[in-house]
Structure formats: C-alpha cells, structure tokens
MMTF fields as JSON, N, C-alpha, C and O atoms, coordinates in Angstrom:
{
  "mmtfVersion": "1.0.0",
  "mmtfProducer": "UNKNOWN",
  "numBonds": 459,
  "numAtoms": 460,
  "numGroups": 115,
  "numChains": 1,
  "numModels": 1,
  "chainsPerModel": [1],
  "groupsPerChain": [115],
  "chainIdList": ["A"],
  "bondAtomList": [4, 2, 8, 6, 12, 10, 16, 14, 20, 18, 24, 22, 28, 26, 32, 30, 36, 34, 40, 38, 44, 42, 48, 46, 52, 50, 56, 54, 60, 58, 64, 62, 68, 66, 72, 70, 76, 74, 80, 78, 84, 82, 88, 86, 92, 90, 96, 94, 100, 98, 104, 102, 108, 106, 112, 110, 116, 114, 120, 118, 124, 122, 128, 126, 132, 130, 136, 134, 140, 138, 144, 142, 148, 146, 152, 150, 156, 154, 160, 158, 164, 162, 168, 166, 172, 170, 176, 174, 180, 178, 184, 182, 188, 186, 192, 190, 196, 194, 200, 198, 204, 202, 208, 206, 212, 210, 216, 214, 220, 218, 224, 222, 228, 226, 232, 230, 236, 234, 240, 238, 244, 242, 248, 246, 252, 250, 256, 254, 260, 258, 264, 262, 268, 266, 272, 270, 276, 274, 280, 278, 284, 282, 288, 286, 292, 290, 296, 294, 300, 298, 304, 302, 308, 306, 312, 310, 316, 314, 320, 318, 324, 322, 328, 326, 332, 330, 336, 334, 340, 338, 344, 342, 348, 346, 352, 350, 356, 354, 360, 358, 364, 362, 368, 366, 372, 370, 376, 374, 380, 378, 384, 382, 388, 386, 392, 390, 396, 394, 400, 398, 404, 402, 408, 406, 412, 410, 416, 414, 420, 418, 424, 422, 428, 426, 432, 430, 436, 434, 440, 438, 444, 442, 448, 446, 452, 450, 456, 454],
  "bondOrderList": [1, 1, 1, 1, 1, 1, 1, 1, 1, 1, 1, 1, 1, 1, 1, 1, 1, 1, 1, 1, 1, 1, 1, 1, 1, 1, 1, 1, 1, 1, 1, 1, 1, 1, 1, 1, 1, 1, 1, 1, 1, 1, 1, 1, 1, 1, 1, 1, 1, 1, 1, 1, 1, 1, 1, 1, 1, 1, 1, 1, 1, 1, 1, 1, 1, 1, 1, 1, 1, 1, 1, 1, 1, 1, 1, 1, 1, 1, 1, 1, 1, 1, 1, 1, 1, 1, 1, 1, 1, 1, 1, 1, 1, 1, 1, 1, 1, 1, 1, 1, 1, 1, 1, 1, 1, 1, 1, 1, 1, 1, 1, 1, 1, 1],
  "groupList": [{"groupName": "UNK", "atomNameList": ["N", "CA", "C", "O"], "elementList": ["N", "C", "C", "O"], "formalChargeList": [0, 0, 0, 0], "bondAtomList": [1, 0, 2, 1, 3, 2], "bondOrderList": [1, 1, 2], "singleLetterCode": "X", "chemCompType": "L-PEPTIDE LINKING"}],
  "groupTypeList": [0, 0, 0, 0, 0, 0, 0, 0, 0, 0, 0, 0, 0, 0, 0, 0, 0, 0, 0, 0, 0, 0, 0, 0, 0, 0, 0, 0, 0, 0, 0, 0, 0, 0, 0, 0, 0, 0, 0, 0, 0, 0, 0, 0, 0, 0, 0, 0, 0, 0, 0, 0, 0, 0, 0, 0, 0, 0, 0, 0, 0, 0, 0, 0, 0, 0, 0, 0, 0, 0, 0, 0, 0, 0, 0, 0, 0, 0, 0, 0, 0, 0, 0, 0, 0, 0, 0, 0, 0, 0, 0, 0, 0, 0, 0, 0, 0, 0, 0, 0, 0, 0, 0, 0, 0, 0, 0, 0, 0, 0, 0, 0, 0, 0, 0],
  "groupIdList": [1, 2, 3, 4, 5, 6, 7, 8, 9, 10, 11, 12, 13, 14, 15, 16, 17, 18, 19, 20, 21, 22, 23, 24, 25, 26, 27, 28, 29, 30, 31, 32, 33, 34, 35, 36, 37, 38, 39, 40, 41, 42, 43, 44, 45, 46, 47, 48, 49, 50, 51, 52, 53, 54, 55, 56, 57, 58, 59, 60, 61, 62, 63, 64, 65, 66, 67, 68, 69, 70, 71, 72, 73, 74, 75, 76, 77, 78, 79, 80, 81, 82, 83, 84, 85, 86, 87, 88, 89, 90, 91, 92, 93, 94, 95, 96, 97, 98, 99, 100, 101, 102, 103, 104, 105, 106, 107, 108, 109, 110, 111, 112, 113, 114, 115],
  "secStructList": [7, 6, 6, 2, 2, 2, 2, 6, 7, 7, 1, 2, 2, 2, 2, 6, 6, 1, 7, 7, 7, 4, 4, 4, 2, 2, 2, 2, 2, 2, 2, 2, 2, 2, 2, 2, 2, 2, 2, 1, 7, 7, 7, 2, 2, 2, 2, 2, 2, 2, 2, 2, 2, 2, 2, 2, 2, 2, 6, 2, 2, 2, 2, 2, 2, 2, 2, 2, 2, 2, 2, 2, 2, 2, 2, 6, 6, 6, 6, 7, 2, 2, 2, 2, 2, 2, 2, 2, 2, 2, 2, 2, 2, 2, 2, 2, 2, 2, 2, 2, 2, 2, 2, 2, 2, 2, 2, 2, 2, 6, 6, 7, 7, 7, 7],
  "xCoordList": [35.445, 35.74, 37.177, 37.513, 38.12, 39.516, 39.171, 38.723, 39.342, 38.781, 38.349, 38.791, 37.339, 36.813, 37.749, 38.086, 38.334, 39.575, 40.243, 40.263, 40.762, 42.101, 41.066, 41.518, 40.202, 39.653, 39.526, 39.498, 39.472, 38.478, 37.574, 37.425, 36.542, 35.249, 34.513, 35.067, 32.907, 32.236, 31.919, 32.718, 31.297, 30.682, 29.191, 28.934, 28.5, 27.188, 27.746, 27.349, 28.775, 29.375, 29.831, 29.745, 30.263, 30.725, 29.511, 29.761, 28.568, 27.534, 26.387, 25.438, 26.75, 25.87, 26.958, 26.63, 28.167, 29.061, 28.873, 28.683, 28.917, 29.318, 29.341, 28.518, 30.476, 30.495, 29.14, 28.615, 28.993, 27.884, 28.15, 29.202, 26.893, 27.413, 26.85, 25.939, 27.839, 27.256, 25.618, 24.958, 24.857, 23.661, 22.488, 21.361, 23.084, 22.765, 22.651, 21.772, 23.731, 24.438, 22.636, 22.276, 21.884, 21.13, 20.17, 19.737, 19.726, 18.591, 19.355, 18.806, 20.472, 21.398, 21.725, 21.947, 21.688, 22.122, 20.875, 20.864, 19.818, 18.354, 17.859, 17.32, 18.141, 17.998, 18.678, 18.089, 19.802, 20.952, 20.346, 20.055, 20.045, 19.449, 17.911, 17.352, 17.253, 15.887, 16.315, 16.087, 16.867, 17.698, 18.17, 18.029, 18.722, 19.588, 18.24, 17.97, 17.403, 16.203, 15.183, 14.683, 15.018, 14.017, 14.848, 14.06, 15.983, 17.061, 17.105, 17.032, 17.198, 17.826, 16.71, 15.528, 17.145, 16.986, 16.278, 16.703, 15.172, 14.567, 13.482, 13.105, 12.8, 11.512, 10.011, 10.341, 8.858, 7.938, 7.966, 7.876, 8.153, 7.535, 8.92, 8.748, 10.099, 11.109, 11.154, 11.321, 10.937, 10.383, 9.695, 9.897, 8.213, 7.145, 7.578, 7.059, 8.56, 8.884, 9.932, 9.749, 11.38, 11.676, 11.088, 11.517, 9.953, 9.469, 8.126, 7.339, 7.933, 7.209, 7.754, 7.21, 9.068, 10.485, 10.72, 10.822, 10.874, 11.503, 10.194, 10.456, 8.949, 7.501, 7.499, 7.26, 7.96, 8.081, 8.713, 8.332, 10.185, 11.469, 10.637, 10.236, 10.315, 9.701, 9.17, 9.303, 8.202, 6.928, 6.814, 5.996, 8.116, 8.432, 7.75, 7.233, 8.105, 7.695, 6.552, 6.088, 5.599, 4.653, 3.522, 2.421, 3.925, 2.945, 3.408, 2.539, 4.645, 4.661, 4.464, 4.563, 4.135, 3.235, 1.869, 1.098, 1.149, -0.294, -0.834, -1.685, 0.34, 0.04, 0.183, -0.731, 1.287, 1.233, 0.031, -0.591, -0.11, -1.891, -3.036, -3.659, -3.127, -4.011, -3.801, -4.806, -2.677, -2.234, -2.98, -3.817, -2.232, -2.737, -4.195, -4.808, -4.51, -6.649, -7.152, -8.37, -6.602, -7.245, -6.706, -7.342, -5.9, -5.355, -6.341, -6.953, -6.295, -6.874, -8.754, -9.402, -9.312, -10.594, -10.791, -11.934, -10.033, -10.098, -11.835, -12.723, -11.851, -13.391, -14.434, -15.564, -14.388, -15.622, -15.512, -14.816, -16.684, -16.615, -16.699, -15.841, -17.578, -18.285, -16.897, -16.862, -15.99, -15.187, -13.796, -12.864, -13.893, -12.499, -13.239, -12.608, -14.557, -15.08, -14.69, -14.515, -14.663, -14.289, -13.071, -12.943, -11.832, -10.932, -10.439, -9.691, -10.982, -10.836, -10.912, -10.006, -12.218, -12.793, -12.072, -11.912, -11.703, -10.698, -9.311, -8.771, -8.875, -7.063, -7.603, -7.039, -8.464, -8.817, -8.673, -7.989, -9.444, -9.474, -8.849, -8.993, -7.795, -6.765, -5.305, -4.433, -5.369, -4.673, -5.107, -4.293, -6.235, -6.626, -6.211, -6.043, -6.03, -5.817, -4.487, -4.162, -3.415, -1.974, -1.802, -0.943, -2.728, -2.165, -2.465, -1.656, -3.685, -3.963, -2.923, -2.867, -2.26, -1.026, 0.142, 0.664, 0.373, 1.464, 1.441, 2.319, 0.283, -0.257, -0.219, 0.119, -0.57, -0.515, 1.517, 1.817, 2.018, 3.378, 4.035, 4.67, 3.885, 4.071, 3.704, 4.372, 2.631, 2.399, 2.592, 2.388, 2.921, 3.601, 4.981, 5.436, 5.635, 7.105, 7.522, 8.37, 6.273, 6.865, 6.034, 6.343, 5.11, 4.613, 4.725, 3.681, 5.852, 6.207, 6.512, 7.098, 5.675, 5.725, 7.529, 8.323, 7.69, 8.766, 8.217, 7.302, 8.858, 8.916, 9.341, 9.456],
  "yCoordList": [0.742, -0.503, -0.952, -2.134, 0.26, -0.245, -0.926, -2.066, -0.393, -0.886, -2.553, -3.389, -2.782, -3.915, -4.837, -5.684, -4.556, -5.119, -5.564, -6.687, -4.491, -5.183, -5.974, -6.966, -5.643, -6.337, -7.974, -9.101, -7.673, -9.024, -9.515, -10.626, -8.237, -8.444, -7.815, -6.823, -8.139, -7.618, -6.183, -5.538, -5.689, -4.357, -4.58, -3.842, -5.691, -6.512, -6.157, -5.287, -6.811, -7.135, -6.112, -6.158, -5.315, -4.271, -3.458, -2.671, -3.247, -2.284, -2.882, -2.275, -4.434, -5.012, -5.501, -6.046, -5.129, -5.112, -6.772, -6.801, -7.88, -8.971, -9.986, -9.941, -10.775, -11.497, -12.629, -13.238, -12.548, -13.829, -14.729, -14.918, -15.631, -17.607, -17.209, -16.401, -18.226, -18.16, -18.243, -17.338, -19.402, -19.47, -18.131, -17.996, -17.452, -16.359, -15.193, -14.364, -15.409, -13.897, -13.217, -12.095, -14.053, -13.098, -12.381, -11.27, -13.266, -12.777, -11.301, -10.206, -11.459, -10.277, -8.998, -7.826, -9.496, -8.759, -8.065, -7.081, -8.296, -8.167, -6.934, -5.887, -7.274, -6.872, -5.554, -4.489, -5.718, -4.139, -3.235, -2.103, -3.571, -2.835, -2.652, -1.772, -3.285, -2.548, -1.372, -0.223, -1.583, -0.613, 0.818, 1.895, 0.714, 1.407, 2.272, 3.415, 1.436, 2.41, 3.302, 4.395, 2.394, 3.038, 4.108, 5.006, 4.747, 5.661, 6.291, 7.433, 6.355, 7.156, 8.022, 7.989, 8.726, 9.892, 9.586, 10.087, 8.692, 8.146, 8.898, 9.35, 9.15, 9.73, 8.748, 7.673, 8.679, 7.641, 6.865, 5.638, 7.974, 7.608, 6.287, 5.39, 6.765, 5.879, 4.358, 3.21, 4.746, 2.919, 2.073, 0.861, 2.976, 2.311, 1.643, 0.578, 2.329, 1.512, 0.703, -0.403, 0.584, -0.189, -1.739, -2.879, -1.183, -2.314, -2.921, -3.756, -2.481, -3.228, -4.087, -5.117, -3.605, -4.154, -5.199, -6.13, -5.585, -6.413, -7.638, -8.833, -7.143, -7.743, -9.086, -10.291, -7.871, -8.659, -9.612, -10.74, -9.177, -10.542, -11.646, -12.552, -11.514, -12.437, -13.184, -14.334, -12.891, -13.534, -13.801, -14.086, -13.523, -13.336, -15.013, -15.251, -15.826, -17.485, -17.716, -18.773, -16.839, -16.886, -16.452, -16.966, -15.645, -14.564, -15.228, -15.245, -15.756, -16.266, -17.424, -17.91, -18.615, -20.039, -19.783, -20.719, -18.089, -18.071, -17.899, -18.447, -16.461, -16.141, -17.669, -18.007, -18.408, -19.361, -20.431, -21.02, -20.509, -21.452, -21.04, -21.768, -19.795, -19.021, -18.985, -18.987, -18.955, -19.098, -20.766, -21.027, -21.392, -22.584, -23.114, -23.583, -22.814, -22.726, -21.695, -21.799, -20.613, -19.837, -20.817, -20.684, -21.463, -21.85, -23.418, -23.832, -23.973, -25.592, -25.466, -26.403, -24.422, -24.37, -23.203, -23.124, -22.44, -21.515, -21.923, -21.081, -23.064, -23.004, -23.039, -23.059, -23.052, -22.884, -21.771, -21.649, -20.738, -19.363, -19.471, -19.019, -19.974, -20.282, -20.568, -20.264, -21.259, -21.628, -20.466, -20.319, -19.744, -18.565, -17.609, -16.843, -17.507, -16.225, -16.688, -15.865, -18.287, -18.168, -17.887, -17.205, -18.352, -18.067, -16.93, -16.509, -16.501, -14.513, -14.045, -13.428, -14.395, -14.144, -14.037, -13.221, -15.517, -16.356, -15.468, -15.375, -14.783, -14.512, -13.06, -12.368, -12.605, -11.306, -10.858, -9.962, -11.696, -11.883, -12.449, -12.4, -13.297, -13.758, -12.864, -13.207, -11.305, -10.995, -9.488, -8.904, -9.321, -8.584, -8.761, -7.848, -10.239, -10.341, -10.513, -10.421, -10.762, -10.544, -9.193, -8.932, -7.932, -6.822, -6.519, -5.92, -6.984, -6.902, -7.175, -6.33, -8.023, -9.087, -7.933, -7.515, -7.585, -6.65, -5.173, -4.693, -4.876, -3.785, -3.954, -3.015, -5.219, -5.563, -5.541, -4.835, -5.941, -5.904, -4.977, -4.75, -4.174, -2.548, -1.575, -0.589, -1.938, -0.998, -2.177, -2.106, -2.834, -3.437, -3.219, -3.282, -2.966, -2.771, -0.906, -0.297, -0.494, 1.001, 1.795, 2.979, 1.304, 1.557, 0.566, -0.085, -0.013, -1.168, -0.277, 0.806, -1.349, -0.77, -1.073, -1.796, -0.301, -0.908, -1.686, -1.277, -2.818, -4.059, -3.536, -4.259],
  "zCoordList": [2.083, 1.4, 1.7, 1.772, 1.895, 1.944, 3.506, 3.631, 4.176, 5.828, 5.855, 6.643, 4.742, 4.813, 4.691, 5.518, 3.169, 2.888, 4.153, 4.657, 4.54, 5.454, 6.718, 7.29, 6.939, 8.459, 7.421, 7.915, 6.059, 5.687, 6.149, 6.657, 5.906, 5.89, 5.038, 4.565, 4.469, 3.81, 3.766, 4.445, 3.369, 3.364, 4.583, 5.535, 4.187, 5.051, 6.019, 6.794, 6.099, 7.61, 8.646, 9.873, 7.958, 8.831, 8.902, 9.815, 8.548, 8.785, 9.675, 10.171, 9.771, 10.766, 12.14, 13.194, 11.726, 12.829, 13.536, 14.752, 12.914, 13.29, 11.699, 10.784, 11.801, 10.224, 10.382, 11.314, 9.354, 8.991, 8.344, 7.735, 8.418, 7.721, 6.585, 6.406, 5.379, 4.147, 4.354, 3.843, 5.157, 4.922, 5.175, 4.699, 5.894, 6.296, 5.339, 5.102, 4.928, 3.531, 3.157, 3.514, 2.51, 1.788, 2.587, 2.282, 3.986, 4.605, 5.197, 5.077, 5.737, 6.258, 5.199, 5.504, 4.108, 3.25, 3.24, 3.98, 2.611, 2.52, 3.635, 3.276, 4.954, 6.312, 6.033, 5.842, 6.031, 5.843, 4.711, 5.096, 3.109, 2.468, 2.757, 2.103, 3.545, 4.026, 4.946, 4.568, 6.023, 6.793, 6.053, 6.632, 4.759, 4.23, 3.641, 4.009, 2.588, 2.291, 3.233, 2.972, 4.544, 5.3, 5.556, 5.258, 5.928, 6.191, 5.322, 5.776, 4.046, 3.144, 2.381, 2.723, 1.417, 1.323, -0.298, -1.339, -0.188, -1.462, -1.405, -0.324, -2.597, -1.729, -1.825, -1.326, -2.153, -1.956, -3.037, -3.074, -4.332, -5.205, -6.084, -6.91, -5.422, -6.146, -4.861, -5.273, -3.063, -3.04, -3.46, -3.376, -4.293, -4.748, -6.25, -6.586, -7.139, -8.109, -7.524, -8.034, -6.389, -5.858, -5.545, -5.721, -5.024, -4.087, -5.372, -4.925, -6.872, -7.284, -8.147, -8.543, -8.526, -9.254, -8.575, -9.375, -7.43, -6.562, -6.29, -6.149, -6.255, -6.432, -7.771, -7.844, -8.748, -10.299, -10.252, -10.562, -9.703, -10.004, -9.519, -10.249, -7.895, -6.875, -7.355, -6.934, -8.603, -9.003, -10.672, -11.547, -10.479, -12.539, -13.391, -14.482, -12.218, -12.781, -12.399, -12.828, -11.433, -11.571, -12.336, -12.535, -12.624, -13.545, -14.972, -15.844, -15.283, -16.842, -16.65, -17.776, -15.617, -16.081, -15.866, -16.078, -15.272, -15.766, -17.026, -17.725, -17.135, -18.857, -19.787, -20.539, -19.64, -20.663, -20.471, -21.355, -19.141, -18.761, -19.789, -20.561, -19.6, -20.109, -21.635, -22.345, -22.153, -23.454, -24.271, -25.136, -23.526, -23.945, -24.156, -25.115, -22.73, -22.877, -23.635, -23.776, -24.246, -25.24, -26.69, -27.735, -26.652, -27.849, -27.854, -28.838, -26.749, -27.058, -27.136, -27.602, -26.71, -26.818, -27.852, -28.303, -28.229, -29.003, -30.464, -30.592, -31.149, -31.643, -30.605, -31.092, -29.221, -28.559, -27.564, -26.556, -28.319, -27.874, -26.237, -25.478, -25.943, -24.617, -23.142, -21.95, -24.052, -22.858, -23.226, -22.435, -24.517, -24.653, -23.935, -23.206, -24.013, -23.08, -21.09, -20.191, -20.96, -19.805, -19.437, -18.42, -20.187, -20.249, -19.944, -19.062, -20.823, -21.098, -19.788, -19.229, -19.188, -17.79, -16.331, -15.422, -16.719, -15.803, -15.426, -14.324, -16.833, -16.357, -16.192, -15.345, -16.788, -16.361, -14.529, -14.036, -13.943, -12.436, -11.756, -10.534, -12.471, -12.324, -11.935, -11.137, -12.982, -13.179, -11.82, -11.104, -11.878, -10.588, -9.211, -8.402, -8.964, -8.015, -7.892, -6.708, -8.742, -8.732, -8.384, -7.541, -9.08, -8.877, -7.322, -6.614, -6.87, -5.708, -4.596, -3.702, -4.542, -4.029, -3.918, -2.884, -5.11, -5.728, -4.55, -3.833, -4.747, -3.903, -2.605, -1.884, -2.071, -1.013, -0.368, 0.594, -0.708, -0.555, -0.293, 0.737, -1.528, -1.662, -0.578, -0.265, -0.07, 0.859, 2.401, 3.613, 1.758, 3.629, 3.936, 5.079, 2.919, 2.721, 2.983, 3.635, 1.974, 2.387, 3.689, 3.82, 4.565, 5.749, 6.302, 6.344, 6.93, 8.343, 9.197, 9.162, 10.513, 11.719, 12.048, 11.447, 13.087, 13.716, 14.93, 15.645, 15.082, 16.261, 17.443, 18.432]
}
C-alpha cells in the first residue's frame, strides 16, 4: 500500500500493472477480485456463499418488486379463493425459477473455463 502511495496508484492498479479510466474502475476492479478468488486459498464451500451473496445484491430489486407483486395480488383478490390459489401458484414457480437462475450463476462463476 505504501508503494501505491508514492507511485500514486491504486491497489487495482498495481496488481493489474497498468492505471485505469474512471469508467473502467469497476469492471477492472471486479476482474482483479475474480483473479484473486480463483487463486486463493478459499475453499468451495465459502465461494458458494460468496458467489450467492453477490447473486442476492445483483437481484435484491428484483426479487423485492416480485414479492411485493405478489403481495399486492394476494391482497387485491384476496375474497376470491380461485385467483389467491393462482397467485399462491404463480410466485411459488416464480420463486423456483429465481433459485434456478441463482444456481445457475453459482456454478458458472465457481467452474469457469479459462479462455
């Protein structure tokens, strides 16, 4: 870090050994800590909560305007059984296939080929 200091440069930067553009910063940044995990000394079971943590944030606004979708159509049809049973139905398989997604990620992230 002192090093960085005086070169005035990042930590990113020096480990990818050329400075980068602000617009750049996160994909680079991103790049270096995939680098850093596939390398290091994690073992499966702590990328898999890594990489489902990082799944969540990704999708945090997604998964809470279904639940509240779903909230609302259980709440606005709620006297007609017929359409809370679809409802019910609906986020049920709804929510399968998020995990599906989830899973899907997870295991593309912690078994990538190399290019």
């Amino acid at each position: 870090m002192e090093l960085c200091e005086i070169l005035g440069i990042t930590i990113n930067e020096f480990f990818l050994g050329e400075q980068i553009e602000n617009k750049d910063f996160k994909q680079k940044a991103d790049e270096n800590l995939l680098k850093a995990l596939e390398n290091s000394t994690f073992n499966l079971d702590e990328k898999i909560k890594y990489y489902r943590k990082k799944w969540q944030r990704e999708h945090f606004g997604e998964l809470n305007i279904g639940l509240i979708v779903s909230l609302v159509l259980i709440y606005i049809f709620f006297d007609t059984e017929d359409v809370l049973f679809l409802v019910i139905i609906g986020t049920f398989i709804w929510s399968i296939i998020e995990i599906k997604k989830m899973i899907t990620y997870i295991d593309n992230h912690l078994y990538r080929k190399e290019k």
